[in-house]
C-alpha positions as CSV (number, residue, x, y, z in Angstrom):
1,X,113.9,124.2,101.1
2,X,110.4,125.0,102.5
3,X,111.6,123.9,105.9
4,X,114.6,126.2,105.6
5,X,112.4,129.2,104.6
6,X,109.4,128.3,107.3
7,X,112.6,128.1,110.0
8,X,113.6,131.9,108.3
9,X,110.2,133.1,108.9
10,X,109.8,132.2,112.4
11,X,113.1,133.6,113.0
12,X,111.9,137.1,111.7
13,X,114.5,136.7,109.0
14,X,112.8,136.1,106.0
15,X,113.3,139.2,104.4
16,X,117.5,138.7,104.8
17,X,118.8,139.4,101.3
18,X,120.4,135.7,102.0
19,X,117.0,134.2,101.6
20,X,116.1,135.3,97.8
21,X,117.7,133.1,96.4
22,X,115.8,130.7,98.3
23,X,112.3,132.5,97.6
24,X,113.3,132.9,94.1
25,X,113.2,129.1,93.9
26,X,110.2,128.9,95.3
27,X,108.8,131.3,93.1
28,X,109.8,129.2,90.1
29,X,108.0,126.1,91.7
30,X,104.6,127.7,91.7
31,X,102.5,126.0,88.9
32,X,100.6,127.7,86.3
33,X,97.6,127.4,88.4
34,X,99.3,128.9,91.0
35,X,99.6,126.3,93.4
36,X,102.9,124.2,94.7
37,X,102.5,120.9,94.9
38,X,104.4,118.1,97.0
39,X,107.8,116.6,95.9
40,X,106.6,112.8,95.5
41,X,110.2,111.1,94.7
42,X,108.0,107.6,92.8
43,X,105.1,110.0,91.0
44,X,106.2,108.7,88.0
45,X,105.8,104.9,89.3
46,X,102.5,105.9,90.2
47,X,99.1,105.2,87.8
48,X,98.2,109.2,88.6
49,X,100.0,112.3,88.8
50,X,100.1,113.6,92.4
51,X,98.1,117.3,92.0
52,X,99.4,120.0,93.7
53,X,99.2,119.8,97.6
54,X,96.8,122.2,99.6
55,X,99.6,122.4,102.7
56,X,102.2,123.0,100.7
57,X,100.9,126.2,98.6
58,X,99.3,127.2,101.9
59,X,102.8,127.3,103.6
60,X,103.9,128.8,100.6
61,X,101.3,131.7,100.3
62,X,102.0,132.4,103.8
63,X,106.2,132.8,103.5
64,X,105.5,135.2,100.6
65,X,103.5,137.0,102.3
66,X,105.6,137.8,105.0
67,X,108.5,138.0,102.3
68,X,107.0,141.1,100.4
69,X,104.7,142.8,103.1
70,X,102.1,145.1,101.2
71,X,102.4,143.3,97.5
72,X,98.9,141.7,97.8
């Protein structure tokens, strides 16, 4: 869904009312640290939790910000 939302951005159309739904899940993916972290399909195989991923909340940050210009 990131993908889709980066592709939006790029595409100057990330504030097309056809894209909230799409921001409004990644609104609801933020942590409540406020980071996003990476979708790691085995992290419950693994011996530690994966914490939340630096380039992911980055990209994140960044969409939102072009999403609601002015709501710093």
């Amino acid at each position: 869904m990131l993908f889709v939302l980066r592709a939006l951005d790029a595409a100057g159309a990330i504030d097309d009312t056809r894209a909230q739904p799409s921001i409004a899940w990644l609104l609801s993916r933020q942590d409540e640290r406020g980071r996003w972290g990476g979708r790691a399909p085995y992290s419950d195989r693994m011996p530690s939790k994966v914490d939340a991923s630096k380039w992911v909340t980055l990209q994140a940050i960044t969409l939102l910000k072009h999403a609601f210009p002015g709501a710093d």
